[in-house]
N, C-alpha and C positions, 0 to 999 in steps of 0.2 A: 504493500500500500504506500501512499504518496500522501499522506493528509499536508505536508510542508505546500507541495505544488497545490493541491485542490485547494487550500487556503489562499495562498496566490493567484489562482485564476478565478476563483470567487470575486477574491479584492478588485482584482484589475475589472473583469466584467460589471461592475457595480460602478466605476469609478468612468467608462465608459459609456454605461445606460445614465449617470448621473446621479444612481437612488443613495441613498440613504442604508445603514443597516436598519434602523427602523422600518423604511420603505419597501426593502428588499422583503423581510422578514412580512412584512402585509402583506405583498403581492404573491407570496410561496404561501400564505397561510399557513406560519409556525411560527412557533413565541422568539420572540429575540433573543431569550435565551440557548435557544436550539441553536440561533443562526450564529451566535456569537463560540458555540464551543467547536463547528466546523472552520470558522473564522481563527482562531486561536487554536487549532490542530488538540484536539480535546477527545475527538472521536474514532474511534479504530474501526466501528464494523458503522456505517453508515448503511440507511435504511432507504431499500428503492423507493420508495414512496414519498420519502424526503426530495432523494435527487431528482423527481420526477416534478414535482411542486416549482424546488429552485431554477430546473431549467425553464418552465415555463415564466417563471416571474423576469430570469435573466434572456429570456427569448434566446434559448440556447437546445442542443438537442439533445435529452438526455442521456444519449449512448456516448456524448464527449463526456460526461459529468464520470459516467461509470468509469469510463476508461482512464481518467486523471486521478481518480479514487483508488483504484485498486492496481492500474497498471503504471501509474506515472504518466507522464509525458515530454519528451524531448523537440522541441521547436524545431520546425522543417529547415534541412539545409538544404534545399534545392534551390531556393529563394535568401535572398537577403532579406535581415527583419528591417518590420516598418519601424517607424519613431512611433510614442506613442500620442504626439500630437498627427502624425498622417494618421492613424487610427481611428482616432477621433473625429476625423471628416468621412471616412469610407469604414463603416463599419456595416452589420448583415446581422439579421434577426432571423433565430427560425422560431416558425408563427405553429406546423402542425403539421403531421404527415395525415393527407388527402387520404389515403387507401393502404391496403397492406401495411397497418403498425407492423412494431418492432413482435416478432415471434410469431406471425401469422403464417398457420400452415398452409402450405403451396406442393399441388401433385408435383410428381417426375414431370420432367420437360414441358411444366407449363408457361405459358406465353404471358409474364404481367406487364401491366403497364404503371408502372411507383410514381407517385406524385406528390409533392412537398409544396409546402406554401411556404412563401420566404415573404422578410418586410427586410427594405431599404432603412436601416437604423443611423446610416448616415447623415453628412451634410453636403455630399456628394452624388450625382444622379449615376446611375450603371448606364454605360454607354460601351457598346463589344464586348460587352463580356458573354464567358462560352461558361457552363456545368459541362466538366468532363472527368469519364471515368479511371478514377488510379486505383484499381484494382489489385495491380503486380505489389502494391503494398502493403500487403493484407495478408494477416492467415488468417486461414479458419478452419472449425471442427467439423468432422466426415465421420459418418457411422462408420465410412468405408476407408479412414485418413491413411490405413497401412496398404490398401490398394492405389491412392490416386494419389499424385503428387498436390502439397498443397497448394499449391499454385493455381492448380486446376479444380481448385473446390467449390471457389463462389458460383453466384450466380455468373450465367453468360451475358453480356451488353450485346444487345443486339445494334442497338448505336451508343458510340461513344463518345459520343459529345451531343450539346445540345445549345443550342442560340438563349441566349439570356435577351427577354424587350427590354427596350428602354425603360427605366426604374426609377423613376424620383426619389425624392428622400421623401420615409412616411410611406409612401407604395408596397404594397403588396403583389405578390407576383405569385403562378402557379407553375410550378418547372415539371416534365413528365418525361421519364426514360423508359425506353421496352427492355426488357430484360427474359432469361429463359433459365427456367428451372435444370441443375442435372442431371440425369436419369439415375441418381441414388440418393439417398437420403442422407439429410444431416443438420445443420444449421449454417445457412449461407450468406453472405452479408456480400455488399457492392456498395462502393465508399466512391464519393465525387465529391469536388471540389468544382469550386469556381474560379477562373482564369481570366485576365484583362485581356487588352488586343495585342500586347505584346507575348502572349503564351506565358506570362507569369504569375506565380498565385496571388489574387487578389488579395487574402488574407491566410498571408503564409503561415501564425501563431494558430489557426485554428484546426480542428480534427474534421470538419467538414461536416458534408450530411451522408446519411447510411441508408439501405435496404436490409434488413435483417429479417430472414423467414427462416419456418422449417421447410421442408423438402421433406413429404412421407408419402408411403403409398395408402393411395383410397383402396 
């Protein structure tokens, strides 16, 4: 576990939304007290239903929250990091996954189509920006993980990129990828990110947004 970072990226996302620990702690509905001992690294076994509150209050998604919690996180070097004043004019909200939440079972090689609702939490409007799939970064768990390399475990992108509209600040947006089941069961995840018109990550500090299902058979 990471409670040093998750406290840190709590702070920072608070201090970017602009709230308040008090504010925060409203908007998650839990007492300040709660919010204050993830805050001061007080808690070891953090509770999903907690992380699930906080990300919606931090308009964040909560499979980043889990993964800062229990697996750490180390800041993308593919990208230079922003200042955190650029941050603060170009920042991205996640608002709710449209269809297929996280753990929804999905037959062998079925055909979904994942959809996320993003809000423009900036002071900056999105203008060329692409949602594309980085997948090759990823593992994930296979009923079948000593048969198939992990690599080959996720879900398949049927397209691997997708056009981001024009976004104001305040806008909300609905982004939609097709994706294909693998003909074996497991739990499969497919992780995108958003990219400028330069092919660089818009916002290199963050874990991005995820598709996470089962894969079983009917």
């Amino acid at each position: 576990m990471s409670e040093e970072q998750f406290a840190a990226y709590l702070r920072k996302r608070m201090k970017l939304k602009g709230l308040t620990i008090s504010e925060t702690a409203k908007r998650a509905h839990i007492s300040r007290g709660a919010l204050n001992k993830y805050l001061n690294c007080e808690v070891k076994d953090g509770k999903i239903s907690t992380f699930v509150m906080l990300a919606r209050a931090l308009e964040e998604h909560p499979m980043n929250l889990f993964s800062i919690f229990f697996h750490g996180w180390k800041f993308d070097k593919l990208t230079p990091e922003r200042t955190e004043s650029t941050l603060s004019k170009d920042d991205i909200g996640f608002i709710a996954d449209i269809n297929y939440p996280d753990n929804c079972p999905v037959a062998r090689e079925a055909i979904i189509e994942k959809s996320w609702e993003l809000k423009n939490t900036g002071s900056e409007p999105w203008v060329n920006r692409r949602l594309i799939c980085i997948d090759e970064n990823l593992a994930v768990s296979s009923d079948q993980e000593k048969l198939h390399d992990s690599r080959l475990t996720g879900l398949i992108p049927l397209t691997r990129e997708v056009e981001v509209p024009l976004t104001n600040p305040s806008e909300h947006v609905i982004l939609t990828v097709k994706l294909q089941a693998p003909n074996y069961p497991g739990t499969m995840i497919s992780h995108w990110k958003m990219i400028d018109e330069n092919g660089e990550f818009s916002y290199p500090n963050s874990l991005g947004i995820f598709c996470k299902v089962q894969v079983i058979s009917f």
